[in-house]
N, C-alpha and C positions, 0 to 999 in steps of 0.2 A: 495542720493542713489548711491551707483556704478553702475559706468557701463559696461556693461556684453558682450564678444562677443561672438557668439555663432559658435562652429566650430566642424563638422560631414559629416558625407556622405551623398549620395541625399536618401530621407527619413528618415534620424535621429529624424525627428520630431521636428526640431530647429524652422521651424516658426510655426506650433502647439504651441509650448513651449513660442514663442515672443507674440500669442498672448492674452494666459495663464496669462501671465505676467503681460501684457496691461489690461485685465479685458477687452479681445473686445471675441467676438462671435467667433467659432472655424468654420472658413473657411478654404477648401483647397485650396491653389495656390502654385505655380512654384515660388521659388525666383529664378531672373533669373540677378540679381546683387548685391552688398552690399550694403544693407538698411540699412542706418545710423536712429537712434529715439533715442528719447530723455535718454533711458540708456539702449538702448538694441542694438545691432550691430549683422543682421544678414544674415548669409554669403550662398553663394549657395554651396551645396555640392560638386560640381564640383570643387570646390577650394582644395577642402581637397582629390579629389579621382586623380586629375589628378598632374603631378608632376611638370609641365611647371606653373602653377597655386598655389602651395602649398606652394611655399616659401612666397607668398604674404600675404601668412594670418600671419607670423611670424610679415609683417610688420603693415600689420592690427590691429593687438591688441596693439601697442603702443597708439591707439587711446582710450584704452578700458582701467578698475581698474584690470578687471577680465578676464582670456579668461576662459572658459566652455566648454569642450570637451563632447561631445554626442554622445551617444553610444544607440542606441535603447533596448531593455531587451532580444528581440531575435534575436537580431545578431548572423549570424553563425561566426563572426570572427570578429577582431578587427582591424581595417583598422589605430590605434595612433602606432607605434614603441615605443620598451621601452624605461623608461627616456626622451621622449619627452618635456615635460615639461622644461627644460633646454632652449629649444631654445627661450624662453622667460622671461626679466626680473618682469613679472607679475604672482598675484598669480594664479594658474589654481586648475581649481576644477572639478570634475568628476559628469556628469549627465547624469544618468541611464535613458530615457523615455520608455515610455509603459509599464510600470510595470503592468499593468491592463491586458495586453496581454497573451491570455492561454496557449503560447510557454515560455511565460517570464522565463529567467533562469537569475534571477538577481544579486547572488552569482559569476558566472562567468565572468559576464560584469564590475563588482566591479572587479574583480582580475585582469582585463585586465585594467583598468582604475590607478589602487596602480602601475603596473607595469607600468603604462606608467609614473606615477609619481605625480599621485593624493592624495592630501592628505587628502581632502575634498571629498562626495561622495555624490550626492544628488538622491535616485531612486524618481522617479514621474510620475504622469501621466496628463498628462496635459489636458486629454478630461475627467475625471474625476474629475479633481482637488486634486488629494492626492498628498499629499508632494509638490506641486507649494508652497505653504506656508511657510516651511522651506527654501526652495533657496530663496524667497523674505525676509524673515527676516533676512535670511546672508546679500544679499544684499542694505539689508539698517542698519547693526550694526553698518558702519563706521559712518554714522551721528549721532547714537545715541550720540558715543563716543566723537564725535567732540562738541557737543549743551550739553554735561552733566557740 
């Protein structure tokens, strides 16, 4: 399976999403550093909001197949700069959380996600479980390919 790092603001819903992932029970807690497991890498918000902090994640995902930008479905704004994606030579791929949410406007977090340079786009909700399924079968294609 690749592995995935996961990178958003505080509340993105990135460890909701890790532990969606995981198949474990949807607890809330604080990451309050980078949780390295076994394919999932995830980062505390403050990484990505604060700027003294933000170049670190560029270095962070060399650890990672995949980085995963997180964008919640009612964000009033998009906190990735366009063409972001650049500053990484890994594939990045855009995920939508809370699409379950009765604010969700998930047409517009897509558009902010292509501009930053997403080519991939996964909406989901991770306390539901819709679409957690699709981002896990991407993230396991490359084995398929590899053991075919």
């Amino acid at each position: 399976m690749k592995k995935i790092i996961l990178i958003g603001r505080v509340a993105a819903g990135k460890t909701t999403l890790t532990q969606a992932l995981r198949g474990e029970e949807i607890k809330y807690f604080k990451t309050q550093y980078v949780n390295y497991m076994d394919t999932i890498i995830d980062t505390p918000g403050e990484y990505t909001e604060l700027r003294q902090t933000s170049g670190a994640l560029a270095l962070y995902s060399y650890e990672a197949d995949v980085v995963g930008l997180v964008l919640s479905a009612n964000e009033p704004y998009s906190i990735f700069s366009p063409c972001i994606t650049s500053l990484v030579n890994r594939e990045v791929v855009g995920i939508i959380s809370g699409i379950d949410k009765p604010d969700a406007n998930v047409e517009r977090v897509e558009r902010w996600l292509r501009l930053a340079g997403c080519k991939k786009i996964f909406p989901l909700s991770a306390v539901t479980g819709e679409g957690v399924d699709k981002l896990l079968d991407y993230l396991s294609e490359e084995d398929q390919k590899e053991n075919s």
